[in-house]
Structure formats: C-alpha cells, structure tokens
MDTraj code that builds the backbone (N, CA, C; nanometers):
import mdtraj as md
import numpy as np

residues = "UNK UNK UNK UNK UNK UNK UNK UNK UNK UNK UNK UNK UNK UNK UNK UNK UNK UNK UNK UNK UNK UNK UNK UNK UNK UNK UNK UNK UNK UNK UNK UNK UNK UNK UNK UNK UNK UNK UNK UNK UNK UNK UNK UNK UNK UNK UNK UNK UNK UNK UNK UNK UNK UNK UNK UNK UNK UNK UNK UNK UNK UNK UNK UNK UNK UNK UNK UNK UNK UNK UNK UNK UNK UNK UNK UNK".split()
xyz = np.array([
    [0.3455, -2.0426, 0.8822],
    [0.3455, -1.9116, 0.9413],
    [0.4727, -1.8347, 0.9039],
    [0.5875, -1.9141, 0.8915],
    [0.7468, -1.8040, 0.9152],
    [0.7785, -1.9213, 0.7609],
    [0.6968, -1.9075, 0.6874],
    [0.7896, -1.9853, 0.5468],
    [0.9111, -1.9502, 0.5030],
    [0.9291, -1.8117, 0.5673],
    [1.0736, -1.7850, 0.4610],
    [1.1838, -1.7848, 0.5571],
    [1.1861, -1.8177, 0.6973],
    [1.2315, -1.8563, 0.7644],
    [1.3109, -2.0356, 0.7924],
    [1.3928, -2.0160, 0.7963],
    [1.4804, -2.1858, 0.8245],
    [1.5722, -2.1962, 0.9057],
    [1.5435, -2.2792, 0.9521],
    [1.6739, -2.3658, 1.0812],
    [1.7360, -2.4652, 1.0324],
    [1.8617, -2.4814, 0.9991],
    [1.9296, -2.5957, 0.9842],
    [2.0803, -2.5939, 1.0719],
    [2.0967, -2.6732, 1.1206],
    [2.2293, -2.6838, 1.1976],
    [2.3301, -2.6432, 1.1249],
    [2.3156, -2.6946, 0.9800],
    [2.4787, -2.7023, 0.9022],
    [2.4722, -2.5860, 0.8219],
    [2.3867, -2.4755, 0.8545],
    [2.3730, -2.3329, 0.8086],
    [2.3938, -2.2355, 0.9063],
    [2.4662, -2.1471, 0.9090],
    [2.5130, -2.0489, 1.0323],
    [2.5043, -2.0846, 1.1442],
    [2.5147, -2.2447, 1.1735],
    [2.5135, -2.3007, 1.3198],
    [2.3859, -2.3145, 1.3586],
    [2.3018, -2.3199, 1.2950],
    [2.1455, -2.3503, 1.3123],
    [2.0807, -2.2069, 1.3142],
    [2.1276, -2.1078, 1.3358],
    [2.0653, -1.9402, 1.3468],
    [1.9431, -1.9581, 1.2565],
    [1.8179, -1.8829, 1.2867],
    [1.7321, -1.8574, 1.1638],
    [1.7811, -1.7741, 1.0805],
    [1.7514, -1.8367, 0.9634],
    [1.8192, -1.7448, 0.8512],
    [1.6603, -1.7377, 0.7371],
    [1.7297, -1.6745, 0.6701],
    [1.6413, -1.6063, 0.5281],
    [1.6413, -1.7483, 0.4115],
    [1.5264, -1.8448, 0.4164],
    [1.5312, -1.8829, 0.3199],
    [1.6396, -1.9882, 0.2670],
    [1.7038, -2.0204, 0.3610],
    [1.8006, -2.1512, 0.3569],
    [1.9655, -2.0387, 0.3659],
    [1.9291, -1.9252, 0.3121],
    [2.0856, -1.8857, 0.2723],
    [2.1474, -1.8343, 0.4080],
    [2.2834, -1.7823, 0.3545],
    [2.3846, -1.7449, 0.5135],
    [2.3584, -1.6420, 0.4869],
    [2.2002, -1.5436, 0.4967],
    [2.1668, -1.4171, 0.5951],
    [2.0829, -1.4388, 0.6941],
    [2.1082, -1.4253, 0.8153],
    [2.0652, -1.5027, 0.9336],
    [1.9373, -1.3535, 0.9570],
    [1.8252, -1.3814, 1.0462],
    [1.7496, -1.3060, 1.0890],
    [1.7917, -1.1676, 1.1971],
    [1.8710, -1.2552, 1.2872],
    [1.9268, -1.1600, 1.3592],
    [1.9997, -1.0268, 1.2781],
    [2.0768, -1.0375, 1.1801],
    [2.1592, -0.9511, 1.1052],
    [2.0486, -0.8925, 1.0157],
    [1.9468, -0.9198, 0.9736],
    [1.8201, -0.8562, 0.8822],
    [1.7934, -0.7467, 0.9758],
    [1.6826, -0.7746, 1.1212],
    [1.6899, -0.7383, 1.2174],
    [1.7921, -0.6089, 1.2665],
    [1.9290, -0.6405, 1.2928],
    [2.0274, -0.5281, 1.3299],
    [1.9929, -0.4374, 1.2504],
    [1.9800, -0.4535, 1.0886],
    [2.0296, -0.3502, 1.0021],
    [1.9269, -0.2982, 1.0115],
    [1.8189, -0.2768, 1.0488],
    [1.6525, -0.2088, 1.0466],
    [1.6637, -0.1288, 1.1619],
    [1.7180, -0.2181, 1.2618],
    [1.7316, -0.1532, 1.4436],
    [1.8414, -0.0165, 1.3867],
    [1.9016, -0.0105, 1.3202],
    [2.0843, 0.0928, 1.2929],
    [2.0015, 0.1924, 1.1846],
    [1.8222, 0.1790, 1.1333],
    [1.8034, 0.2740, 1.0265],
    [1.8115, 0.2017, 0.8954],
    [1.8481, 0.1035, 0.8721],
    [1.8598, 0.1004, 0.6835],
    [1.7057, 0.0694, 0.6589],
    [1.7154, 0.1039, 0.5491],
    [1.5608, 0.1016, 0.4738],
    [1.5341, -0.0084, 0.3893],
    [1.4290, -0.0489, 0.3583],
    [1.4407, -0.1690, 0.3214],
    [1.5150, -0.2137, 0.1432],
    [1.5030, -0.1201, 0.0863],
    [1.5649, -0.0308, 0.0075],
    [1.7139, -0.0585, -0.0326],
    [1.7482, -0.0045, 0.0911],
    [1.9254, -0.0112, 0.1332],
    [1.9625, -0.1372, 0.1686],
    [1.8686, -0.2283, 0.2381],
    [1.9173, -0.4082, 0.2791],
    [1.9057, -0.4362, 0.1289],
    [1.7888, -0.4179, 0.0936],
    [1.8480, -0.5184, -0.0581],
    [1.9472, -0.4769, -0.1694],
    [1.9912, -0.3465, -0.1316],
    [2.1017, -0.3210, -0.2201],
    [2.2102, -0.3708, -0.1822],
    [2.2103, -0.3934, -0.0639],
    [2.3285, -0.4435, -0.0363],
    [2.3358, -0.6459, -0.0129],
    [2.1813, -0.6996, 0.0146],
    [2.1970, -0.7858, -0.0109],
    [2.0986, -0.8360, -0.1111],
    [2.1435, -0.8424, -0.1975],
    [2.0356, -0.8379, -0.3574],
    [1.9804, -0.9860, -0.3436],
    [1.9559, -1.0787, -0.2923],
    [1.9158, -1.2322, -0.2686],
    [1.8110, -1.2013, -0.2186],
    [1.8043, -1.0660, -0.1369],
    [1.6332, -1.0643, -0.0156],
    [1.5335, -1.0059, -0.1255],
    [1.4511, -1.0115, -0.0871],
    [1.3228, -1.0102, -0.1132],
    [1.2374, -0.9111, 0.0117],
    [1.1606, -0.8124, -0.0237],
    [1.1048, -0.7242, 0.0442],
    [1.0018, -0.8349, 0.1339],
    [0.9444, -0.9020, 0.1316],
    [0.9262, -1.0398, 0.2302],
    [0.9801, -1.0870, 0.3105],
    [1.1012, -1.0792, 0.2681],
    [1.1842, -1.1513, 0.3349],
    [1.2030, -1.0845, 0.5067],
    [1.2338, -0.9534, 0.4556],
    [1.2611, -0.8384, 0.5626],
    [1.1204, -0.8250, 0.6603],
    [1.0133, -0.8317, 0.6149],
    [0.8867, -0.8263, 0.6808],
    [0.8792, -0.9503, 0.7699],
    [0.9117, -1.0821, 0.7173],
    [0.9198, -1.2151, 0.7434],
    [1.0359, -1.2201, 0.8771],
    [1.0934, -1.1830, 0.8847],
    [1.2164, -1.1422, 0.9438],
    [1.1666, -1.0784, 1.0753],
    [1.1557, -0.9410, 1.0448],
    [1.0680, -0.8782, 1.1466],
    [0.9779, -0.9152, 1.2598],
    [0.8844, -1.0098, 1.1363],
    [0.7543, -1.0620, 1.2392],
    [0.8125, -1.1726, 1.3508],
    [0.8947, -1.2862, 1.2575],
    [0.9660, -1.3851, 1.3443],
    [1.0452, -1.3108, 1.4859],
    [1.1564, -1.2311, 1.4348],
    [1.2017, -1.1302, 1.5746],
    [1.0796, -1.1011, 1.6610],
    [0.9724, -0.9994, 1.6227],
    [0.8297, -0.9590, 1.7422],
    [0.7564, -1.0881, 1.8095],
    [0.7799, -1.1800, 1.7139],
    [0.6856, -1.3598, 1.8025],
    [0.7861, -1.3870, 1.8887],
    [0.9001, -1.3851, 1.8784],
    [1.0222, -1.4578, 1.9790],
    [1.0274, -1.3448, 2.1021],
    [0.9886, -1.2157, 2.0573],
    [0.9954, -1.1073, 2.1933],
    [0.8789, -1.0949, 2.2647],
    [0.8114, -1.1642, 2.1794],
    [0.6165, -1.1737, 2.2622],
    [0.5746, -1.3065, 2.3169],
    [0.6895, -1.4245, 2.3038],
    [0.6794, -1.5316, 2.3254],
    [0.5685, -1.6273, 2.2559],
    [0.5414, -1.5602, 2.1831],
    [0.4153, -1.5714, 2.0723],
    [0.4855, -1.7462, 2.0212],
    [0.5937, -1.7798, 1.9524],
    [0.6680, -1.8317, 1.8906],
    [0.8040, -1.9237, 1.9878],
    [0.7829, -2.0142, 1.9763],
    [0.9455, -2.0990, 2.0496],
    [1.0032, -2.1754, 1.9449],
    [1.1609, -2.1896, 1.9819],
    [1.1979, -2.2651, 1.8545],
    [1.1662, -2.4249, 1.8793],
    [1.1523, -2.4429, 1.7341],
    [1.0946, -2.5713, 1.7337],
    [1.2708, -2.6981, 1.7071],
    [1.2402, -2.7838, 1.8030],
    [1.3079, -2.8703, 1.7938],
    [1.3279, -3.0075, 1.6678],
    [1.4870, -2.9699, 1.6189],
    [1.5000, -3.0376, 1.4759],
    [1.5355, -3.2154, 1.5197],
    [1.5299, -3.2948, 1.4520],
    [1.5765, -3.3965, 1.4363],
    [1.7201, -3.4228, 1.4635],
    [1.7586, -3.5128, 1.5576],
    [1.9102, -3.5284, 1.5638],
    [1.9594, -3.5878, 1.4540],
    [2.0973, -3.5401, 1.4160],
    [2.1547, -3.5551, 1.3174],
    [2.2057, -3.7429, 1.3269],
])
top = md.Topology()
chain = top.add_chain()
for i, resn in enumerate(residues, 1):
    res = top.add_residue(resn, chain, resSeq=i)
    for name in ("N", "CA", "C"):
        top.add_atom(name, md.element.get_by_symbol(name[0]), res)
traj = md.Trajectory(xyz[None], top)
C-alpha cells in the first residue's frame, strides 16, 4: 500500500521517510501545508519523485483518518 514509504530506527530515528533516504514524510508534508508545488519540492529536493510526494500525502490522510497505524518493527 505505502511502498515508497519506510521505517527504520537507524534512519531519522525511525520517522517515515521517502524511500529509505533522510527526507522524512512529515517535512514532504510541511512543505505542501506552507504552498510549495510539487515542482518546487523537487527542485529543491531532486532525489523525490512526483510519487513520492503523492505517496507521502496519502500516508499523512491514513494516519489522520486512522485508516493506517504504525506497524511494529523487530527489536534490534
């Protein structure tokens, strides 16, 4: 469902991020909530993928609709 989505502990402290890398969802998210276009996120972060930002999005609306809970990782 959220493929381009990942949780790992030893990545921004476990935050969902984009695809393994250190752009976390929440910060995709802000920059959409402040106006940037999708346009303007990838100019500034050239790694995303217009997916990515949609992917992003949807994960944020399941966690505010309760649609979605985080899923519990393996102890280290």
């Amino acid at each position: 469902m959220f493929d381009r989505i990942t949780v790992d502990p030893k990545i921004m402290q476990g935050k969902a991020c984009i695809r393994g890398m250190r752009i976390t969802v929440s910060l995709v998210v802000n920059l959409v909530a402040h106006g940037m276009s999708n346009q303007e996120i990838i100019e500034s972060y050239p790694d995303l993928e217009p997916a990515d930002i949609e992917q992003a999005l949807l994960y944020a609306s399941a966690l505010a609709n309760e649609e979605f809970h985080a899923f519990s990782l393996p102890a280290a």
